[in-house]
C-alpha positions as CSV (number, residue, x, y, z in Angstrom):
1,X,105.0,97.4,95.2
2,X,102.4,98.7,97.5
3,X,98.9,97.7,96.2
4,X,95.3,99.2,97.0
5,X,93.0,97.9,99.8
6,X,90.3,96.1,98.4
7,X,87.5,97.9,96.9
8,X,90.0,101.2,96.1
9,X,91.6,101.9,92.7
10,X,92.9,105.2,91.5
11,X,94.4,106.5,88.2
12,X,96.4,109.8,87.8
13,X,97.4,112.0,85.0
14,X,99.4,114.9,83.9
15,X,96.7,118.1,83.3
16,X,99.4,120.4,83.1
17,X,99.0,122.3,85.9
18,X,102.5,121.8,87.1
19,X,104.7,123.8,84.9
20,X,107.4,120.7,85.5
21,X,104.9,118.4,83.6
22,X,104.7,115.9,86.0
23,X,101.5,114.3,87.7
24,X,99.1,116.2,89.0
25,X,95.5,115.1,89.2
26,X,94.6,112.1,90.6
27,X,91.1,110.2,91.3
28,X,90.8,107.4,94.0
29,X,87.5,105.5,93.8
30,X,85.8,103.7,96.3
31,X,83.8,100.3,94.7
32,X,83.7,98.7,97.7
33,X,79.8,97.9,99.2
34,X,80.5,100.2,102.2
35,X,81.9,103.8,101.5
36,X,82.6,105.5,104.8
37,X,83.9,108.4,104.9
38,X,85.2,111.2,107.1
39,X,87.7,114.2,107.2
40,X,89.6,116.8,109.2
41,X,90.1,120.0,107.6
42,X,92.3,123.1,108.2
43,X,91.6,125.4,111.1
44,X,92.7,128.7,109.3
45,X,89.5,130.7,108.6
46,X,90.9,131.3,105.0
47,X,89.7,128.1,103.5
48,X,90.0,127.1,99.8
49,X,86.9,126.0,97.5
50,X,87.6,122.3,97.8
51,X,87.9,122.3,101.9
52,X,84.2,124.3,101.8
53,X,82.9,121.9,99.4
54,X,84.3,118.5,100.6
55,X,83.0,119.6,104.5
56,X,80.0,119.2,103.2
57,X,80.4,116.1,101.8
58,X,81.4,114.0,104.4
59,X,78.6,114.9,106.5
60,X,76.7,112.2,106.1
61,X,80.2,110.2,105.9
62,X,79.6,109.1,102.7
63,X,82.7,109.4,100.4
64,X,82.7,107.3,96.8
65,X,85.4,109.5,95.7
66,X,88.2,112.0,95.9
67,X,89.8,114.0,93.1
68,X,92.9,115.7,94.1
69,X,95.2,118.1,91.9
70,X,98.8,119.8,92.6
71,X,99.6,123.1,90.9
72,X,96.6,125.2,92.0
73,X,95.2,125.3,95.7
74,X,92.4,126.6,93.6
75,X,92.3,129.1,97.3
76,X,91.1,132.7,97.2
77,X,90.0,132.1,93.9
78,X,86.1,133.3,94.5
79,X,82.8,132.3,92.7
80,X,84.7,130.9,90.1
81,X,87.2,128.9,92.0
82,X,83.8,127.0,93.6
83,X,82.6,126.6,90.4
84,X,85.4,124.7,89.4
85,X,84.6,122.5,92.1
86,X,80.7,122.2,91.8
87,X,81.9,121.4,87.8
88,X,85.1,118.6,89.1
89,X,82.5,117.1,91.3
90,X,79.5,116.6,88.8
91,X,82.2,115.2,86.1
92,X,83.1,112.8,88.2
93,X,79.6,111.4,89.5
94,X,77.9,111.6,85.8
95,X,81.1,109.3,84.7
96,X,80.5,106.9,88.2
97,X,77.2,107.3,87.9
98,X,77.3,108.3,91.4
99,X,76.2,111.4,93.6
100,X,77.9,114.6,93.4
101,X,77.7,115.1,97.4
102,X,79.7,112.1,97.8
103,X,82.5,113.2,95.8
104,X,85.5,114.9,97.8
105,X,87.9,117.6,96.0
106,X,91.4,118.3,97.5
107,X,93.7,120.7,95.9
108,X,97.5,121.7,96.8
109,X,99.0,125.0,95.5
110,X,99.8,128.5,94.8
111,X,97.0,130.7,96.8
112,X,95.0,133.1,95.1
113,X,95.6,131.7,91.6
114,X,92.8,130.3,89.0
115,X,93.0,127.0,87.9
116,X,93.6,127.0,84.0
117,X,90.2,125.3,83.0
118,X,91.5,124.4,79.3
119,X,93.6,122.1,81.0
120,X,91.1,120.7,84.3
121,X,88.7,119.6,83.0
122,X,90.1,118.4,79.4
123,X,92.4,116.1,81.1
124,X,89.8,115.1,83.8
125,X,87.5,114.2,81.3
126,X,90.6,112.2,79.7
127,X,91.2,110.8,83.2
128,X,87.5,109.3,83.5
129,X,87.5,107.7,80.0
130,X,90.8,105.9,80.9
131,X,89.3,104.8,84.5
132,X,86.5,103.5,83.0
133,X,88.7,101.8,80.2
134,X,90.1,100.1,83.1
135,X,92.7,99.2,81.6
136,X,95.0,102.0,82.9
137,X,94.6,101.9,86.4
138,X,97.9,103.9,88.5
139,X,99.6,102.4,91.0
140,X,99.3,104.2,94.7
141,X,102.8,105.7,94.0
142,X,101.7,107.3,91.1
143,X,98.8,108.5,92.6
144,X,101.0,109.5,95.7
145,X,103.0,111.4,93.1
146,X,100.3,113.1,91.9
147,X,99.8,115.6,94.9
148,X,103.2,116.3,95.3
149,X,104.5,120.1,95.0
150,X,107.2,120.8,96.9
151,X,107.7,117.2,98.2
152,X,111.0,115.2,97.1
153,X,109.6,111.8,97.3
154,X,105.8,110.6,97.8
155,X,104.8,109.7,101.1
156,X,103.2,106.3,101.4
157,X,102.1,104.0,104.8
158,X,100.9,100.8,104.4
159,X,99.8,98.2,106.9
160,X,98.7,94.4,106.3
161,X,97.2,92.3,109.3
162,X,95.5,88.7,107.7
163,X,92.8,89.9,105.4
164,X,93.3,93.4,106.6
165,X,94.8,96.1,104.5
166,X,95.5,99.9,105.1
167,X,97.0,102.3,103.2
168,X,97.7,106.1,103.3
169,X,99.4,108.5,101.0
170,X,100.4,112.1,102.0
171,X,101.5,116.2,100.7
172,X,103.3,118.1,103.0
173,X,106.9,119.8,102.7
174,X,106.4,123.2,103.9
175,X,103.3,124.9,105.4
176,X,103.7,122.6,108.1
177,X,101.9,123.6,111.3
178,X,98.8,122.0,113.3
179,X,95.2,122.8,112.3
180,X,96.2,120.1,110.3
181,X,99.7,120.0,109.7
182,X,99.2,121.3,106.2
183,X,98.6,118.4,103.9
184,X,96.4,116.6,101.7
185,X,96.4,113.1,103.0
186,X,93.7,110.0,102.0
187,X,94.2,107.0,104.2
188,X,91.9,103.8,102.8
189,X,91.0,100.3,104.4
190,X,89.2,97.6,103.3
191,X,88.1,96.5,106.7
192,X,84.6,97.1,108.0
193,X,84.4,100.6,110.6
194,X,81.9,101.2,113.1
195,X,80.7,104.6,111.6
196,X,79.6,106.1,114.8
197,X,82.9,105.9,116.6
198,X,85.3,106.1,113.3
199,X,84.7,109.6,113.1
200,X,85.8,110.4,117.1
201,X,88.8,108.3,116.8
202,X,90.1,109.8,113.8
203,X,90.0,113.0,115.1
204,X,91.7,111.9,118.2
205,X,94.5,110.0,115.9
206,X,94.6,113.3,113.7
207,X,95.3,115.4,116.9
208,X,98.3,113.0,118.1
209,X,100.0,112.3,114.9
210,X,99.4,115.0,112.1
211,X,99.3,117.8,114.0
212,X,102.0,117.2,116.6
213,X,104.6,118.3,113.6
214,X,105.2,121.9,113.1
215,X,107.8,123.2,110.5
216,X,107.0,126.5,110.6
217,X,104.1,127.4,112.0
218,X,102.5,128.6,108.8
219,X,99.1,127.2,108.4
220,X,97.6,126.4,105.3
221,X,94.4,127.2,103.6
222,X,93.9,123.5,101.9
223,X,94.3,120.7,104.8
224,X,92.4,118.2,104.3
225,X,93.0,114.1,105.4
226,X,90.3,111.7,104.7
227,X,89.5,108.6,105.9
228,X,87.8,106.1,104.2
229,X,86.6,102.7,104.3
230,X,85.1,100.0,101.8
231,X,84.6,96.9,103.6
232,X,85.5,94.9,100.9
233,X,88.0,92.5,103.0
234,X,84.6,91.4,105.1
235,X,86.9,91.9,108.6
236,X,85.2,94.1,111.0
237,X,88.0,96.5,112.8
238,X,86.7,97.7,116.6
239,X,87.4,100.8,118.1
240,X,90.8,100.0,119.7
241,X,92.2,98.1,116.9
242,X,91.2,101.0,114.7
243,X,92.9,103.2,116.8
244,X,96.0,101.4,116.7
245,X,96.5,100.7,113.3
246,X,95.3,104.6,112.5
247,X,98.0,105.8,114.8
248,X,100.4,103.5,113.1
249,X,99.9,105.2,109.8
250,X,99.0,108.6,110.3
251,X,102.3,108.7,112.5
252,X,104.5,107.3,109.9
253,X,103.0,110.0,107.5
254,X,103.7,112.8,109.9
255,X,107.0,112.0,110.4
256,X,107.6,111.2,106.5
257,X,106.5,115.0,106.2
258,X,108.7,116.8,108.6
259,X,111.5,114.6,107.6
260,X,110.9,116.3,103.8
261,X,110.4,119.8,105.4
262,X,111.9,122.5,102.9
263,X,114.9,123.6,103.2
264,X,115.7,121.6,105.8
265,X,119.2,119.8,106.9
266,X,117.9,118.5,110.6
267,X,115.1,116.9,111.9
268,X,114.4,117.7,115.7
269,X,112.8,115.6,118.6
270,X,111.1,117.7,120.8
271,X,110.0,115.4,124.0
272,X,108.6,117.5,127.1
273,X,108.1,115.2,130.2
274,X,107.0,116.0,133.7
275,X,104.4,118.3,132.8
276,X,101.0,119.4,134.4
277,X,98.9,118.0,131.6
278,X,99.6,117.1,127.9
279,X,98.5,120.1,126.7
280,X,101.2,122.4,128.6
281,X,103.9,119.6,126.9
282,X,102.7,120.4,123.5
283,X,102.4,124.2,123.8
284,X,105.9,123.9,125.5
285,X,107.5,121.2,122.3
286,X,105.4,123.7,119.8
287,X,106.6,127.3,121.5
288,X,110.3,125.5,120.4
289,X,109.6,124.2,117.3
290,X,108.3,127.9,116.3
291,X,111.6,129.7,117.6
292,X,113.4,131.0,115.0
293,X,116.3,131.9,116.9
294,X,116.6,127.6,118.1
295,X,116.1,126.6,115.0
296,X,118.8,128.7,113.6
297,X,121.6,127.7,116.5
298,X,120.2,123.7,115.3
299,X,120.8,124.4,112.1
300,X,124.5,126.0,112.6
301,X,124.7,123.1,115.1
302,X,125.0,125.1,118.4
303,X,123.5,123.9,121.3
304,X,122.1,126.8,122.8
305,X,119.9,126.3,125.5
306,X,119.6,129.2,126.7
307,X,117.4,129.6,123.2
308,X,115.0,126.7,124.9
309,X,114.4,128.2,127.8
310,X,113.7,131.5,126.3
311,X,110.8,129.8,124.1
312,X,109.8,128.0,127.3
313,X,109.1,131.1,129.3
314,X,106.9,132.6,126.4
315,X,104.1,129.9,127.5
316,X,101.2,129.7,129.9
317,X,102.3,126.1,130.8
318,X,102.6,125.8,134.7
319,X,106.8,125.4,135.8
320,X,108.7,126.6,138.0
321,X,111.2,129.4,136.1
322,X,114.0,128.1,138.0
323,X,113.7,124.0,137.8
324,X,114.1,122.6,134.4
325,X,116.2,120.1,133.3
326,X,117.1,120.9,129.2
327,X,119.2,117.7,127.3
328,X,120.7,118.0,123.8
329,X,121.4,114.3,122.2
330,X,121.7,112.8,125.7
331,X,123.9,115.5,127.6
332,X,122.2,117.6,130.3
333,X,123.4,121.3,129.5
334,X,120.5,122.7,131.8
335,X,120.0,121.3,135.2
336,X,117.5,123.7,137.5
337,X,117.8,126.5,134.4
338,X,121.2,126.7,134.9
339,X,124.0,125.5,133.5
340,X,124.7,121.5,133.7
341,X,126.7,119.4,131.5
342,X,129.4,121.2,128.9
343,X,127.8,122.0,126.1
344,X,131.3,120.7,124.1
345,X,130.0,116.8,125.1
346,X,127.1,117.8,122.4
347,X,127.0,116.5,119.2
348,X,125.0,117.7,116.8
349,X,126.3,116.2,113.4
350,X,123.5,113.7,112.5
351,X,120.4,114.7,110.7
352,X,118.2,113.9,114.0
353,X,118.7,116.3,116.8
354,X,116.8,115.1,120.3
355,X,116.0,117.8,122.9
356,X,114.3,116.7,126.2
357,X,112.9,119.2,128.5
358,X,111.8,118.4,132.0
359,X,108.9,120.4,133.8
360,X,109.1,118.6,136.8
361,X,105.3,119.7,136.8
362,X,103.2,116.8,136.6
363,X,103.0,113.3,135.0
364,X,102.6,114.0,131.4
365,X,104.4,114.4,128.2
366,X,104.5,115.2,124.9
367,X,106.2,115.3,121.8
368,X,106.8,117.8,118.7
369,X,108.4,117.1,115.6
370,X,110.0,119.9,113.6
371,X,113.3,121.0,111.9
372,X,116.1,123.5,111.8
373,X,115.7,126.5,110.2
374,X,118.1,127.3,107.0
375,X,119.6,129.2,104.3
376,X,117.5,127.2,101.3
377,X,114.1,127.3,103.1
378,X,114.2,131.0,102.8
379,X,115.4,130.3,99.2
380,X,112.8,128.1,97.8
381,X,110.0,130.0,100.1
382,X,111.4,133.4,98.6
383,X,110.9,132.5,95.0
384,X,107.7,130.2,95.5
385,X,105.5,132.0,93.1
386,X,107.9,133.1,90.1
């Protein structure tokens, strides 16, 4: 069983804001002597109440605790909806005895929709009495659990080097599409963090990791993935180990996402080399991943290329029109945007579907994670909100 880094504890509850019943509030608490904190947060300039409020918070990159919920994004929800979290947050500091600015709300959910507040904040004041029983601490699954809505399983990365301990739990099934890969993620050490360069390096994980997966393209009001620190295992983490074990963990959540998308029965590799710069090999990997037509002919297992090279020639990225190499699962079926290999020497069976395009442009490369398009992501997406 995966346990907390030192200093962290968390405890999660059933409010009944899912109509299945299940979890869906949780509280993680920082204890530890330091209490860094900082974020990314959605790009979409429709933001919920929480991702307003909690920007504010880690200003100062102070964080002693986040309160989460599933079954409300508690988004488009007005003066009331930031009410409700102005109310969460001084709940949870008066029972902490900490401040309210340093308290971080994330919520997951149908848009536009009020949270019940006979159930909130009854079962959040029920929560804090049993937190500071302390008797009835959850485990990180359960917390994991806890901010799961459309997710089939919790998402969960953990990483253990000496005294050293990291662990992240992550949302995400659909909505998945940079700016920040639509999710609600809280990643927690126990190691010591320089705060002046924790902040820039996260950011820079964030951008290689969560939001190099795209489902389909839909961007969420509610992203929000914190990173916090307690200091409690007394081992001071620099810059480039940092680095590295944040890009061990935020990668392993991305990919645990897209490989839970909705709907979906493929997971797809999409690695752009020989390009100008990095950014023309992501806009390249992203223009595919957003192609409905590719991702249909993945789905029904066809390798049509001709689909790739389509989405390629929507882009800005410097090529030339008539020199790119396109593989499917290891068999060149475009050399020079023509045709190559047979496209019967393709296999397509297996859940993981590998395309590699080749610029022959530059040095760099990039890659995009998404999935097929189906029959049952239009399904569950069609009947989201009855």
């Amino acid at each position: 069983m995966i346990s907390f880094p030192q200093g962290f504890h968390g405890i999660a509850v059933s409010a009944g804001l899912k109509s299945s019943g299940d979890l869906d509030l949780t509280l993680i608490v920082n204890s530890g002597s330091i209490k860094y904190g900082t974020a990314v947060f959605t790009d979409n300039r429709i933001e919920a109440a929480p991702v307003t409020w909690s920007r504010e918070v880690v200003r100062d990159h102070q964080v002693a605790a986040v309160l989460l919920n599933s079954g409300g994004a508690n988004a488009c929800t007005g003066p009331v909806g930031f009410s409700h979290v102005h109310k969460s947050a001084e709940m949870v500091a008066n029972h902490l005895n900490i401040s309210a600015s340093d308290v971080a709300i994330c919520s997951t959910g149908l848009i536009g929709v009020q949270l019940p507040e006979n159930k909130l904040f009854p079962a959040l004041e029920k929560l804090l009495l049993e937190m500071k029983d302390g008797s009835i601490l959850s485990s990180v699954e359960n917390v994991a659990r806890a901010i799961m809505t459309t997710d089939s399983v919790p998402k969960i990365s953990s990483s253990t080097k000496g005294d050293l301990r990291t662990v992240g739990i992550a949302k995400g099934a659909g909505m998945l599409a940079p700016g920040l890969a639509t999710m609600l993620s809280v990643i927690m050490t126990d190691g010591i963090v320089d705060p002046k360069t924790a902040d820039e390096i996260f950011k820079k994980v964030s951008q290689s990791t969560f939001n190099r997966i795209d489902s389909d393209g839909c961007m969420s009001t509610n992203d929000t993935v914190l990173f916090l620190a307690s200091g409690e295992s007394g081992v001071a983490v620099n810059d480039e180990e940092l680095e590295i074990m944040l890009t061990s963990i935020c990668q392993d959540l991305a990919y645990q996402l897209i490989s839970d998308a909705e709907g979906h029965s493929k997971v797809v590799h999409i690695r752009t080399i020989g390009a100008a710069s990095e950014s023309d090999a992501v806009t390249i990997g992203r223009s595919c991943a957003r192609n409905n037509l590719l991702k249909c002919a993945i789905n029904g297992e066809d390798p049509n290329w001709g689909r790739i090279l389509a989405a390629i020639g929507t882009t800005n990225a410097i090529f030339d029109p008539y020199a790119i190499d396109v593989s499917i699962n290891g068999i060149k079926v475009c050399h020079q945007s023509a045709p190559g290999e047979p496209i019967e020497q393709v296999v397509m069976k297996n859940k993981i579907v590998e395309l590699l395009i080749d610029l022959k442009s530059g040095p760099h490369e990039a890659t995009i994670y998404t999935n097929d398009l189906s029959a049952a992501y239009v399904h569950e997406n069609s009947a989201y909100s009855t």
